[in-house]
C-alpha positions as CSV (number, residue, x, y, z in Angstrom):
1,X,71.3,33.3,45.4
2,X,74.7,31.0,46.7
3,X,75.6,28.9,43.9
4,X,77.8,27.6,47.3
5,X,75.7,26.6,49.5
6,X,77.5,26.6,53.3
7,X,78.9,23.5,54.1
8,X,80.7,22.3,57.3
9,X,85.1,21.8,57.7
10,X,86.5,19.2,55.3
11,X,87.2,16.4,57.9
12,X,88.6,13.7,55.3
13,X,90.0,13.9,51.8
14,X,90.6,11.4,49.0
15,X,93.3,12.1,47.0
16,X,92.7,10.3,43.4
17,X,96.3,10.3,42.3
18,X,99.2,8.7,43.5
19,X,103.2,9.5,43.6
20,X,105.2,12.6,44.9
21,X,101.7,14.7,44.0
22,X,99.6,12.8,46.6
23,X,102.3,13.0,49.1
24,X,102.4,16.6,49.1
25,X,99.1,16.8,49.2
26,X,98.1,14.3,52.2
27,X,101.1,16.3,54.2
28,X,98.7,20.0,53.7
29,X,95.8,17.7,54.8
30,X,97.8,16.6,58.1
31,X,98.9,20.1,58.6
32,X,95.3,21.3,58.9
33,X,94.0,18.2,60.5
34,X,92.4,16.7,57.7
35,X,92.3,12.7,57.2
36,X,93.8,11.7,54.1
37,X,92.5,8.8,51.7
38,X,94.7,7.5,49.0
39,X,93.4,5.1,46.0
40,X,95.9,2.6,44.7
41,X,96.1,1.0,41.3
42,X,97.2,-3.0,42.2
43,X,100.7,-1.9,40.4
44,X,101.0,0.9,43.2
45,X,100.3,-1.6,46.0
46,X,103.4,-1.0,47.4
47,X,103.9,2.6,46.7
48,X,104.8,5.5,49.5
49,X,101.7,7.2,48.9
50,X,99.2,4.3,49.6
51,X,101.6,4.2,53.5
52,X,101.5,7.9,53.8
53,X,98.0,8.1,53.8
54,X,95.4,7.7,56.8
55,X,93.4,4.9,54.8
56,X,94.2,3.4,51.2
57,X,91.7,1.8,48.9
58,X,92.5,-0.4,45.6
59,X,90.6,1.3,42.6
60,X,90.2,0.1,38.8
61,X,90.5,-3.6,40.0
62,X,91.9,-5.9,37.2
63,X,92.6,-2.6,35.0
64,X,96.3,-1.3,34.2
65,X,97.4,1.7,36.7
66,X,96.5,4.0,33.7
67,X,93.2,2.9,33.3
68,X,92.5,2.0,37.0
69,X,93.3,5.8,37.8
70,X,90.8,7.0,35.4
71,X,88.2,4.5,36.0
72,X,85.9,8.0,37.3
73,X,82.8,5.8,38.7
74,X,85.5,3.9,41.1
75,X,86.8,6.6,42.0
76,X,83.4,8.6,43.3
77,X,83.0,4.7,44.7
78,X,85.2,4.5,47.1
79,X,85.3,8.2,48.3
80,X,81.4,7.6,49.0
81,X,82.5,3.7,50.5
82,X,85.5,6.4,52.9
83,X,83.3,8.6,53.5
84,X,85.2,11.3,51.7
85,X,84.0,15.0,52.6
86,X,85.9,16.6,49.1
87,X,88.4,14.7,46.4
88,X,91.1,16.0,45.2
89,X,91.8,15.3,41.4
90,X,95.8,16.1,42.4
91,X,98.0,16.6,38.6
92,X,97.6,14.6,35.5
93,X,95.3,11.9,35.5
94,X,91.5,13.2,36.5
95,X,92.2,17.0,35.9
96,X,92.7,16.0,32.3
97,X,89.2,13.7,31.8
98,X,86.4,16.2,31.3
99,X,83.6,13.3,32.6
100,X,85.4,13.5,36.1
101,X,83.7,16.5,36.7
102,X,80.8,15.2,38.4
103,X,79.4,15.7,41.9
104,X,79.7,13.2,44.4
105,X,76.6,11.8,45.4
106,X,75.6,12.5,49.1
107,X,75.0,9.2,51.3
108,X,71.5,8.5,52.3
């Protein structure tokens, strides 16, 4: 049996980390014709990485940028709210929090 079931292309990607990291990433997604998704922290509001990317969400609202990138259930919020096909956990911040490996639920 497939552990991996098949799935279709990755269309769209949310990229839950910000700086020089999400910037390389979201330029491989526009290489292969992928739409990027950035989350912001209200500290990054103005950051390149929240421009550079095809749509840009606030995450961990009222929280410090440390805490707002590690707020996990806001995270899986806003790639279900994007329609996200996969996340990216990019270097750092989710990578490093063993409860951020959880599936994304599938919309209804």
């Amino acid at each position: 049996m497939n552990p991996f079931p098949k799935t279709g292309a990755i269309k769209s990607l949310l990229i839950a980390n910000r700086g020089e990291i999400a910037i390389r990433v979201m330029r491989a997604a526009t290489e292969l014709g992928i739409r990027t998704i950035a989350i912001h922290s209200q500290e990054d509001r103005f950051s390149l990485h929240r421009t550079k990317a095809d749509e840009s969400y606030l995450v961990g609202d009222g929280k410090g940028p440390i805490d707002a990138y590690l707020d996990i259930d806001d995270i899986i919020r806003v790639a279900v709210e994007a329609r996200a096909d996969a996340v990216h956990p990019g270097y750092g911040f989710c990578p490093r929090v063993p409860s951020s490996r959880k599936p994304v639920p599938q919309p209804a």
